[in-house]
PDB file as gemmi writes it, atoms N, CA and C in Angstrom:
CRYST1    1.000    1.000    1.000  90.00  90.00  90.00 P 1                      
ATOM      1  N   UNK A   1      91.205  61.031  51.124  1.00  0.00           N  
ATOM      2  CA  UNK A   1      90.526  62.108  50.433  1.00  0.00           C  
ATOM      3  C   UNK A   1      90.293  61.698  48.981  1.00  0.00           C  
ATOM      4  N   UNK A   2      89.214  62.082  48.600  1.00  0.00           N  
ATOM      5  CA  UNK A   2      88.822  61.889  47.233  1.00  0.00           C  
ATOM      6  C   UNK A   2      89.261  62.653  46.355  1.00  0.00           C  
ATOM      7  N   UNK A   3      89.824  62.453  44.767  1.00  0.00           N  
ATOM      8  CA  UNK A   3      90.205  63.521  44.228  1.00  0.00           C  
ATOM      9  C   UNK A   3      89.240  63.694  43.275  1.00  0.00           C  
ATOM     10  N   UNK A   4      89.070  64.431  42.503  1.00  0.00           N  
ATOM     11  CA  UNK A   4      88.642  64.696  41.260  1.00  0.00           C  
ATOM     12  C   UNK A   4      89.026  65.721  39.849  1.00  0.00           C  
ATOM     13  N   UNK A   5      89.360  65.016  38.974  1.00  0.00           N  
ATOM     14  CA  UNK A   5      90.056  65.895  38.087  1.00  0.00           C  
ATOM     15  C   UNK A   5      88.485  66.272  36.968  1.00  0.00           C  
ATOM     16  N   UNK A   6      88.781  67.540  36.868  1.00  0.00           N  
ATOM     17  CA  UNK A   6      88.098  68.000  35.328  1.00  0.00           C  
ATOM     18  C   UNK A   6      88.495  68.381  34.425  1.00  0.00           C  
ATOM     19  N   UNK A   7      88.872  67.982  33.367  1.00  0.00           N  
ATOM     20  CA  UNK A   7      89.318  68.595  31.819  1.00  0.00           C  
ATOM     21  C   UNK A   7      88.536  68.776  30.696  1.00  0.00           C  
ATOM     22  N   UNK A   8      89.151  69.785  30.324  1.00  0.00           N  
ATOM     23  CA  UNK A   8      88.127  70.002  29.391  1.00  0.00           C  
ATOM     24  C   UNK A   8      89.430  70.801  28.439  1.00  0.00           C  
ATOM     25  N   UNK A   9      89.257  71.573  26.872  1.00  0.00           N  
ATOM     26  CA  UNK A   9      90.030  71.659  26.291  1.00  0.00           C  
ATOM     27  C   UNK A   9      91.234  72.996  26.614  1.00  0.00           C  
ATOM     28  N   UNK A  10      90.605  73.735  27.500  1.00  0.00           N  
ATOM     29  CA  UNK A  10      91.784  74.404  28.062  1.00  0.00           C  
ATOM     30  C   UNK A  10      91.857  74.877  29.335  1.00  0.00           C  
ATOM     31  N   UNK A  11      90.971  74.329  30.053  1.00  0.00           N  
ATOM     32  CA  UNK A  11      90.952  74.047  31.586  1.00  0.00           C  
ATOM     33  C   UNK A  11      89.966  75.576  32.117  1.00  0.00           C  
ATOM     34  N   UNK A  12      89.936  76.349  31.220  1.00  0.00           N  
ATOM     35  CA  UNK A  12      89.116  77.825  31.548  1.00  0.00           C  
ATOM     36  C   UNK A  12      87.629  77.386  31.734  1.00  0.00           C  
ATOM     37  N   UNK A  13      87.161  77.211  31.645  1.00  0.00           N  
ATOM     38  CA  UNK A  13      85.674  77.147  30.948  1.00  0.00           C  
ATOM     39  C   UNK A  13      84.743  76.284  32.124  1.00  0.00           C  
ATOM     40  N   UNK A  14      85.764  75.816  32.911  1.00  0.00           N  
ATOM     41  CA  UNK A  14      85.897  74.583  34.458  1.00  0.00           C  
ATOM     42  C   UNK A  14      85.091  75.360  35.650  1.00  0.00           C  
ATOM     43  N   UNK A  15      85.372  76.590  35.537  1.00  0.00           N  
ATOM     44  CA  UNK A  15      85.283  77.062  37.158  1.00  0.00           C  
ATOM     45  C   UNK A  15      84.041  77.094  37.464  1.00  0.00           C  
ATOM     46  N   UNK A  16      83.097  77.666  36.699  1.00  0.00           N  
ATOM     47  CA  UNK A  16      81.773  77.739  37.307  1.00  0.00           C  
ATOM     48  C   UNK A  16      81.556  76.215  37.798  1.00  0.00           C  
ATOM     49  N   UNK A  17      81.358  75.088  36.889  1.00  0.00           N  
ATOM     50  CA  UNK A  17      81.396  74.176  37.093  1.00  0.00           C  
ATOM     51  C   UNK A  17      81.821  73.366  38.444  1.00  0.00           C  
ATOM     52  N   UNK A  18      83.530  73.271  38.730  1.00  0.00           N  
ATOM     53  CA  UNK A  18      83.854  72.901  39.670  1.00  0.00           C  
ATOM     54  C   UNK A  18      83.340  73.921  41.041  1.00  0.00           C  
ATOM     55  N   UNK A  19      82.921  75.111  40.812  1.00  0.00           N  
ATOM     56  CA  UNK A  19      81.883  75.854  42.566  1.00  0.00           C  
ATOM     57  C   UNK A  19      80.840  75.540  42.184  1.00  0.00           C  
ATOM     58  N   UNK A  20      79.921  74.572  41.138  1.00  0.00           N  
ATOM     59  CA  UNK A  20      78.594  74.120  41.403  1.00  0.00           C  
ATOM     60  C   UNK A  20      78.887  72.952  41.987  1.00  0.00           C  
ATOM     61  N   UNK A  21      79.771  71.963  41.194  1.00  0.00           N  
ATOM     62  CA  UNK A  21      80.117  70.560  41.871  1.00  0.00           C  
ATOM     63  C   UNK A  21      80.696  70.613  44.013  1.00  0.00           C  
ATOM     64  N   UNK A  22      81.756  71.736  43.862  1.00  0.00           N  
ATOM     65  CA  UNK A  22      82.003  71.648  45.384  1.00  0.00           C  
ATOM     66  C   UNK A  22      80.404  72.279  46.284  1.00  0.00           C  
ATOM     67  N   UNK A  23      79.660  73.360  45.713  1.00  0.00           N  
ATOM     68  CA  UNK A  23      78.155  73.726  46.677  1.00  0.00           C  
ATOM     69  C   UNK A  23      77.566  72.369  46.840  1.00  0.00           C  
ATOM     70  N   UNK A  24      77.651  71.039  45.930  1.00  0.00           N  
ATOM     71  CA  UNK A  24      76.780  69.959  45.879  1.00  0.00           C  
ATOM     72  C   UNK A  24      77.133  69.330  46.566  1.00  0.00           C  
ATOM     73  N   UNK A  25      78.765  68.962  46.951  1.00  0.00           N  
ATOM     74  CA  UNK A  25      79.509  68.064  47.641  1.00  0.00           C  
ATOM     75  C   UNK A  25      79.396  68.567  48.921  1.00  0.00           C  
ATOM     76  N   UNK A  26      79.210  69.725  49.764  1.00  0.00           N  
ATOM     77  CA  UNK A  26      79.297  70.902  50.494  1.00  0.00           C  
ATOM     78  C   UNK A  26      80.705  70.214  51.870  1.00  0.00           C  
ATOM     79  N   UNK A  27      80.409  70.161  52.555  1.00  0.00           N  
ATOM     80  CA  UNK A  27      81.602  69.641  53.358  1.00  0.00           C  
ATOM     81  C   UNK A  27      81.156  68.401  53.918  1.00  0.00           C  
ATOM     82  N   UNK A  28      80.610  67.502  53.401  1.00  0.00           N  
ATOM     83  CA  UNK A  28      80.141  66.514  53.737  1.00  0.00           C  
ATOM     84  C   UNK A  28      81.500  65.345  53.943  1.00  0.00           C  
ATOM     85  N   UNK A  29      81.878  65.392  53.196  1.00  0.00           N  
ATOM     86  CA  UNK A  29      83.453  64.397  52.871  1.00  0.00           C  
ATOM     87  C   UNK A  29      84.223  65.166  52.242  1.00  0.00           C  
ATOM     88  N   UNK A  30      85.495  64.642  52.240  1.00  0.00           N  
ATOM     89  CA  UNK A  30      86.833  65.314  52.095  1.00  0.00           C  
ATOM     90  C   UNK A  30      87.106  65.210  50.572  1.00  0.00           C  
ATOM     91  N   UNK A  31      87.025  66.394  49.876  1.00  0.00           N  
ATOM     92  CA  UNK A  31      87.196  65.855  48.133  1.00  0.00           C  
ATOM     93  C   UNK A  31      87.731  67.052  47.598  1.00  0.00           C  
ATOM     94  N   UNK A  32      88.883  66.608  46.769  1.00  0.00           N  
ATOM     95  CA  UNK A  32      89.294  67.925  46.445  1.00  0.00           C  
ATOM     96  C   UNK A  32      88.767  67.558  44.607  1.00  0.00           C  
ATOM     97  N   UNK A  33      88.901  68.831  44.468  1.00  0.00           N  
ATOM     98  CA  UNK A  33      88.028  68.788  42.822  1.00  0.00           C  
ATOM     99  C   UNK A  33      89.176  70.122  42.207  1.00  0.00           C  
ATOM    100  N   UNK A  34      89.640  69.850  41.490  1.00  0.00           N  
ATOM    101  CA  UNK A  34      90.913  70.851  40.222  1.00  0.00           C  
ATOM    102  C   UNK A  34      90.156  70.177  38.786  1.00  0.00           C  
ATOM    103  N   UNK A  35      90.801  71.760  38.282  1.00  0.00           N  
ATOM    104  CA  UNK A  35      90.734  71.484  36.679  1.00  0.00           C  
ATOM    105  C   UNK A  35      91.649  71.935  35.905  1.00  0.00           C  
ATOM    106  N   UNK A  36      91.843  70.778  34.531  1.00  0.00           N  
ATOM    107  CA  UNK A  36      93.465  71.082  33.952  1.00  0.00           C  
ATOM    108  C   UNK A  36      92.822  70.879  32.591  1.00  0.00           C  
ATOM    109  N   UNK A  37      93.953  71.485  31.727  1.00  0.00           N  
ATOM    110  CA  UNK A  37      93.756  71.532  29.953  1.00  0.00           C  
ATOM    111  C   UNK A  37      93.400  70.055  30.093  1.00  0.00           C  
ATOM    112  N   UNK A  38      92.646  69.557  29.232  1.00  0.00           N  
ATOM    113  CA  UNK A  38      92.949  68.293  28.578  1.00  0.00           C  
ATOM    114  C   UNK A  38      94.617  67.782  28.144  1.00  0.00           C  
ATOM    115  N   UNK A  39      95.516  68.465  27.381  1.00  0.00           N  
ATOM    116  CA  UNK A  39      96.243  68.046  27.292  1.00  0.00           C  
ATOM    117  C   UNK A  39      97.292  67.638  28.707  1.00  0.00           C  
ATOM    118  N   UNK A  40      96.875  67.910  29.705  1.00  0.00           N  
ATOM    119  CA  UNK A  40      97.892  67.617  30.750  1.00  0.00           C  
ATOM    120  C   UNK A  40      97.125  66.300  31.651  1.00  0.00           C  
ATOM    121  N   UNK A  41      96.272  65.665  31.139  1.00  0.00           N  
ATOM    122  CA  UNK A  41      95.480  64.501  31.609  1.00  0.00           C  
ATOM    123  C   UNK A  41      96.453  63.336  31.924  1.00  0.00           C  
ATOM    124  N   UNK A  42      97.031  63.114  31.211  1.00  0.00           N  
ATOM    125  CA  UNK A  42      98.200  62.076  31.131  1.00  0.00           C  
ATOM    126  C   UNK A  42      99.363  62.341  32.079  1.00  0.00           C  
ATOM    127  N   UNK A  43      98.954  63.373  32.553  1.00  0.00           N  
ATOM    128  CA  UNK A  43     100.271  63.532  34.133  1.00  0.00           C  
ATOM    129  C   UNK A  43      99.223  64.054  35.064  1.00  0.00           C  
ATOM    130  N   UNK A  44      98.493  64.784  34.991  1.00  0.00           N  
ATOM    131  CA  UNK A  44      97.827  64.926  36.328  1.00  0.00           C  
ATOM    132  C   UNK A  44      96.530  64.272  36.766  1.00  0.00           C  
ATOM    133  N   UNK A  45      96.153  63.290  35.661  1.00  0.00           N  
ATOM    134  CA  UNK A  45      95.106  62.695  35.756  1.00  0.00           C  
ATOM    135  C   UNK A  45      95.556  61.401  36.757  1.00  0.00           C  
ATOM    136  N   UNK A  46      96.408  61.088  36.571  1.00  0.00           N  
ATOM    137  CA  UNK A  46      97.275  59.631  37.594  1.00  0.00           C  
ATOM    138  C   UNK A  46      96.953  60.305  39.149  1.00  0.00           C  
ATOM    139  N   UNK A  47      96.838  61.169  39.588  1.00  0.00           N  
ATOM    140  CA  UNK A  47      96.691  61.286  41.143  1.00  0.00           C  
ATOM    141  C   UNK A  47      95.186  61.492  41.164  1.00  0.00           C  
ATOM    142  N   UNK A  48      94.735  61.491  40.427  1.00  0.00           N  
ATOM    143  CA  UNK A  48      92.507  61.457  40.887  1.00  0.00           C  
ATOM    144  C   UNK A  48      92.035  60.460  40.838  1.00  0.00           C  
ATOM    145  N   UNK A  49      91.218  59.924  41.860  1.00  0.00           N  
ATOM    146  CA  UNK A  49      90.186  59.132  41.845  1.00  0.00           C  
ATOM    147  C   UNK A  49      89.392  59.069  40.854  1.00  0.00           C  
ATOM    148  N   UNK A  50      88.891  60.174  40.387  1.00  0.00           N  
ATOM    149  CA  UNK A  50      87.823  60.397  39.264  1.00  0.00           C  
ATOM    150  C   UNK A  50      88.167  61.358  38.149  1.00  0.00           C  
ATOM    151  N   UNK A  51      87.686  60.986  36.783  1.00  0.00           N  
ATOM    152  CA  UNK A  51      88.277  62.065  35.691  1.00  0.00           C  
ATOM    153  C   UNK A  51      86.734  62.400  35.279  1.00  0.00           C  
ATOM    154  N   UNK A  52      86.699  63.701  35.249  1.00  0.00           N  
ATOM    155  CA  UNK A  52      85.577  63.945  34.703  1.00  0.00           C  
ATOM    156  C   UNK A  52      86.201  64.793  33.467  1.00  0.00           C  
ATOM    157  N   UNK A  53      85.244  64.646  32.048  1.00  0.00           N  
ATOM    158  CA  UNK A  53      85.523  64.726  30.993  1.00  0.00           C  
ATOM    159  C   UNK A  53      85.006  66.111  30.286  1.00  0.00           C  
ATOM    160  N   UNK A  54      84.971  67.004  29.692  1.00  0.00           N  
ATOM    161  CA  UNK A  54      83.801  68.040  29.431  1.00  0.00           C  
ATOM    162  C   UNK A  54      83.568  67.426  27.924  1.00  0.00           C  
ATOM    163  N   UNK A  55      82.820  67.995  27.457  1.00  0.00           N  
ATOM    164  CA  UNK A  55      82.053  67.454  26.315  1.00  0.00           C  
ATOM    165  C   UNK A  55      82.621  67.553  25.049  1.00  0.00           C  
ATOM    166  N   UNK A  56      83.255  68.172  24.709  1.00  0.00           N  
ATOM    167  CA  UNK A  56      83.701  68.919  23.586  1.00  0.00           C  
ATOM    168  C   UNK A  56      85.758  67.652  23.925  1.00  0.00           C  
ATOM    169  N   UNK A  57      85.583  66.908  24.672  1.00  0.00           N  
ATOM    170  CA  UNK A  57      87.115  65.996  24.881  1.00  0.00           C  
ATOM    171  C   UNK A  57      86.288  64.803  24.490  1.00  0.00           C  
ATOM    172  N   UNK A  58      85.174  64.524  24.346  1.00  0.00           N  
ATOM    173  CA  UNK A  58      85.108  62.873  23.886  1.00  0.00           C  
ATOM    174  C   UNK A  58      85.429  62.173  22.956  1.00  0.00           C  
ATOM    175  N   UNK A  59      86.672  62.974  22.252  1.00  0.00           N  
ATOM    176  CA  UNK A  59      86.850  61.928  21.091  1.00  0.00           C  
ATOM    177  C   UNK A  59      88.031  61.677  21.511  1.00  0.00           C  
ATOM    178  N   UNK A  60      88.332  62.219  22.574  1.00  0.00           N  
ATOM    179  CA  UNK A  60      89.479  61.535  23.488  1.00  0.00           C  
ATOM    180  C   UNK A  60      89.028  59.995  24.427  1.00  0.00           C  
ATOM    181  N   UNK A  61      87.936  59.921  24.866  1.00  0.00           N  
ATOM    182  CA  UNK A  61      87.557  59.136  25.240  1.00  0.00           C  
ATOM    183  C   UNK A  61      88.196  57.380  25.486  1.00  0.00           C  
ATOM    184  N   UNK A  62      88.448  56.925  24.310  1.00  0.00           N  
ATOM    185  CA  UNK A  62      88.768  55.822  24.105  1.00  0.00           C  
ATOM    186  C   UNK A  62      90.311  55.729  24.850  1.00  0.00           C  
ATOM    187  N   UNK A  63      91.548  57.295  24.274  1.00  0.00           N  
ATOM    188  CA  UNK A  63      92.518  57.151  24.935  1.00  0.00           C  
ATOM    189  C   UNK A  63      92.862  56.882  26.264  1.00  0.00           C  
ATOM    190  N   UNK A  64      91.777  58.465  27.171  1.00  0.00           N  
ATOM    191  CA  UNK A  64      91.700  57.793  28.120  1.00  0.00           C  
ATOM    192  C   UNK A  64      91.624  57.134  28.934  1.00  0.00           C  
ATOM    193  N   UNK A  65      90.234  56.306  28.481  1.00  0.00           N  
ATOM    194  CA  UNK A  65      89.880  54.638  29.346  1.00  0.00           C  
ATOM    195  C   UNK A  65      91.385  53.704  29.220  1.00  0.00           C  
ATOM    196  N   UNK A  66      92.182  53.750  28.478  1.00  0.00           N  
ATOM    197  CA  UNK A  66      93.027  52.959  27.675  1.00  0.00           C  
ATOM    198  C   UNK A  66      94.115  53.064  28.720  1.00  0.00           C  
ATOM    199  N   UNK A  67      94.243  54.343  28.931  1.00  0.00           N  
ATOM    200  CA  UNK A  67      94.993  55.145  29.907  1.00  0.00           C  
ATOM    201  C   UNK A  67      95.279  54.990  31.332  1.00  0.00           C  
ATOM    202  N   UNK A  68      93.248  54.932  31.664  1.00  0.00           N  
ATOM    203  CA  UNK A  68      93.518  55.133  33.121  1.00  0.00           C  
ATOM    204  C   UNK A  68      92.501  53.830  33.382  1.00  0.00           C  
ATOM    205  N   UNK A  69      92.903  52.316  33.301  1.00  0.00           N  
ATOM    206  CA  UNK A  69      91.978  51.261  33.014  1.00  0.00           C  
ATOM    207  C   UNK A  69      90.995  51.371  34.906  1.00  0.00           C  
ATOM    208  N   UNK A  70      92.316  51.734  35.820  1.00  0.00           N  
ATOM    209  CA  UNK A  70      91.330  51.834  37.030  1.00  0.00           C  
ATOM    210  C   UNK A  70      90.704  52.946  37.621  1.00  0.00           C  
ATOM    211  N   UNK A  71      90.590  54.166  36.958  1.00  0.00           N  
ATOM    212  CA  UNK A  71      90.052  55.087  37.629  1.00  0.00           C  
ATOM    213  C   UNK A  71      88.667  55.456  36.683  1.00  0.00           C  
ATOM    214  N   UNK A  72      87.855  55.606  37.502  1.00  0.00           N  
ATOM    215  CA  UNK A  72      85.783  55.683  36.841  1.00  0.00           C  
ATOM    216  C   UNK A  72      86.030  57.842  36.106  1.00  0.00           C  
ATOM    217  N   UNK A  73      85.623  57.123  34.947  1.00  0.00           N  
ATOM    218  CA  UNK A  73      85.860  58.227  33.828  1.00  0.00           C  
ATOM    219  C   UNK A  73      84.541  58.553  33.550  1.00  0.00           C  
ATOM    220  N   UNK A  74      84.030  59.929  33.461  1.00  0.00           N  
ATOM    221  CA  UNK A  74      82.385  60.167  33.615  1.00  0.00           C  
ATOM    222  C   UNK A  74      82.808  61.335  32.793  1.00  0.00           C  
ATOM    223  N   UNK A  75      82.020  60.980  31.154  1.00  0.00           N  
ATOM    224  CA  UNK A  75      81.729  62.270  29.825  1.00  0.00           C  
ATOM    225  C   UNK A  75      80.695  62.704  30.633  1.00  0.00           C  
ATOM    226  N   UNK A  76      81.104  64.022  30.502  1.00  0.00           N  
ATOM    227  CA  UNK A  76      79.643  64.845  30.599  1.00  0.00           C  
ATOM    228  C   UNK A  76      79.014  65.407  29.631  1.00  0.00           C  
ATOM    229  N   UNK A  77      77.559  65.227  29.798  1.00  0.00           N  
ATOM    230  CA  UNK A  77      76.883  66.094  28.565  1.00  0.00           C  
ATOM    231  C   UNK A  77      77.421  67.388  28.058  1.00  0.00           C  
ATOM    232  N   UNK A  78      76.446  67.943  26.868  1.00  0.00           N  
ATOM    233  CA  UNK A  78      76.606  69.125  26.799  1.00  0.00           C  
ATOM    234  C   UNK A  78      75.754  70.103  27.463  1.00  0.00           C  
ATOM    235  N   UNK A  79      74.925  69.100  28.168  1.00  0.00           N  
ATOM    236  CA  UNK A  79      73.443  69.788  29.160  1.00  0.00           C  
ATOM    237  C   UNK A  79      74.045  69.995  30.502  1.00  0.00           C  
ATOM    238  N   UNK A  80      74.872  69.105  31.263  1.00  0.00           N  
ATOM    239  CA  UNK A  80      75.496  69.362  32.373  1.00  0.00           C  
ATOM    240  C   UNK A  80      76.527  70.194  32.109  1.00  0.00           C  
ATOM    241  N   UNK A  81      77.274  70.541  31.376  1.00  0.00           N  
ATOM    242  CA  UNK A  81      78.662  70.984  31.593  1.00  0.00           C  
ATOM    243  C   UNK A  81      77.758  72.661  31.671  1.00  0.00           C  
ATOM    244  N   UNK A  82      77.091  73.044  30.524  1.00  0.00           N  
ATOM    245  CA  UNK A  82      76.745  74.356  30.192  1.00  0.00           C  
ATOM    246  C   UNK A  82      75.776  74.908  31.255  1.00  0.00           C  
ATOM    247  N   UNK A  83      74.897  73.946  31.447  1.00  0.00           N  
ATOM    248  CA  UNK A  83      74.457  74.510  32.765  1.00  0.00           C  
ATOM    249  C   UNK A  83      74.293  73.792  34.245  1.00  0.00           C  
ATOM    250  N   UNK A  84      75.198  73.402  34.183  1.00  0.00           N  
ATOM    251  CA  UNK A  84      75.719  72.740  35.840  1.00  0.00           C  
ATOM    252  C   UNK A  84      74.740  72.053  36.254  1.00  0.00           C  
ATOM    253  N   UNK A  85      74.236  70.546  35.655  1.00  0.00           N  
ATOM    254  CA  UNK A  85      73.006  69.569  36.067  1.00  0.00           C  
ATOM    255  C   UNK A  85      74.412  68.845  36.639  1.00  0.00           C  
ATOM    256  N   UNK A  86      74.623  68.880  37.715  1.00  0.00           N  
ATOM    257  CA  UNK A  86      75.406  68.144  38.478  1.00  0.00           C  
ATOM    258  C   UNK A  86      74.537  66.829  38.645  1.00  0.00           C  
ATOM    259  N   UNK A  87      73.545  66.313  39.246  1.00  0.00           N  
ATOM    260  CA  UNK A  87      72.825  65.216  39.677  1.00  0.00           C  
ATOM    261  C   UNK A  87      73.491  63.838  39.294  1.00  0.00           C  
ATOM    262  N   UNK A  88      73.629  63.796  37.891  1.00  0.00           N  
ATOM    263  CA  UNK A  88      73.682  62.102  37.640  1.00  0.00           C  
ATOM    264  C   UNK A  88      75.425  62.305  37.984  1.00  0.00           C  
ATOM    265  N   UNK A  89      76.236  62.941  37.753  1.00  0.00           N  
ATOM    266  CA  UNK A  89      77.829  63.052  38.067  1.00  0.00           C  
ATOM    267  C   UNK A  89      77.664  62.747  39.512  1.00  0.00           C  
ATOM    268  N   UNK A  90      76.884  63.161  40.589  1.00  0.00           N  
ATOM    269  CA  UNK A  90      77.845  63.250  41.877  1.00  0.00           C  
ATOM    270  C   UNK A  90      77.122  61.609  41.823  1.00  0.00           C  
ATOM    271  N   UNK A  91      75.662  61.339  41.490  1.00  0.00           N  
ATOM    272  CA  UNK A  91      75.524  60.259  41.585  1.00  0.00           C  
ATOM    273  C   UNK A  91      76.836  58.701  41.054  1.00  0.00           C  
ATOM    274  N   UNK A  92      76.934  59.250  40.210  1.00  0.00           N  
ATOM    275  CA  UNK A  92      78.077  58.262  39.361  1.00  0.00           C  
ATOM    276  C   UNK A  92      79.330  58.703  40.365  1.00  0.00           C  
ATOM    277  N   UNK A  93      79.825  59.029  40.766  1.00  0.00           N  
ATOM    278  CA  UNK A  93      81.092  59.119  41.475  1.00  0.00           C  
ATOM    279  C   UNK A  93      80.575  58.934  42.524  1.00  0.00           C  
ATOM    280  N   UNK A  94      79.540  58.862  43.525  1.00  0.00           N  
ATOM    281  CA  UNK A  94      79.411  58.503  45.034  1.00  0.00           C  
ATOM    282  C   UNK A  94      79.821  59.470  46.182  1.00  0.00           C  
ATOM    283  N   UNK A  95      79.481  60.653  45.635  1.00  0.00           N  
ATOM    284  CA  UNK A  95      80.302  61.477  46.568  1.00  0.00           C  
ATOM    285  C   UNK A  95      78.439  62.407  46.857  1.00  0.00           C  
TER     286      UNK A  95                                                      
END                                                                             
């Protein structure tokens, strides 16, 4: 199963988001998708396949990669996050 983590700065702001990302994924493959504060990235980010970033965390950026050297880390705009342009994300993760 695929995981996918989303953070963003206090994990609220996620949900619409993660039920546009799961309608896109629809039951095609097995993927679970959660979202956590940013600050809890560094423990719950180790069990996802994929970290997706919200926009307003990229100056975290650098830590992360630093962090998680093997798992594919995808910033999202401020155009996708606000209004759910999922397209180039599911593209970049393969799901």
């Amino acid at each position: 199963m695929t995981t996918i983590g989303l953070f963003c700065t206090t994990g609220l702001s996620t949900a619409l988001l993660i039920q546009a990302l799961k309608e896109q994924v629809g039951d095609q493959k097995a993927v679970a998708i959660h979202s956590a504060p940013f600050s809890e990235i560094f423990m719950s980010g180790k069990g996802c396949d994929y970290l997706l970033l919200a926009p307003h965390t990229r100056f975290n950026l650098e830590k992360v990669t630093a962090a998680f050297p093997d798992k594919k880390i995808v910033l999202l705009t401020e155009e996708e996050f606000r209004f759910r342009h999922l397209e180039r994300i599911v593209k970049e993760i393969n799901i």
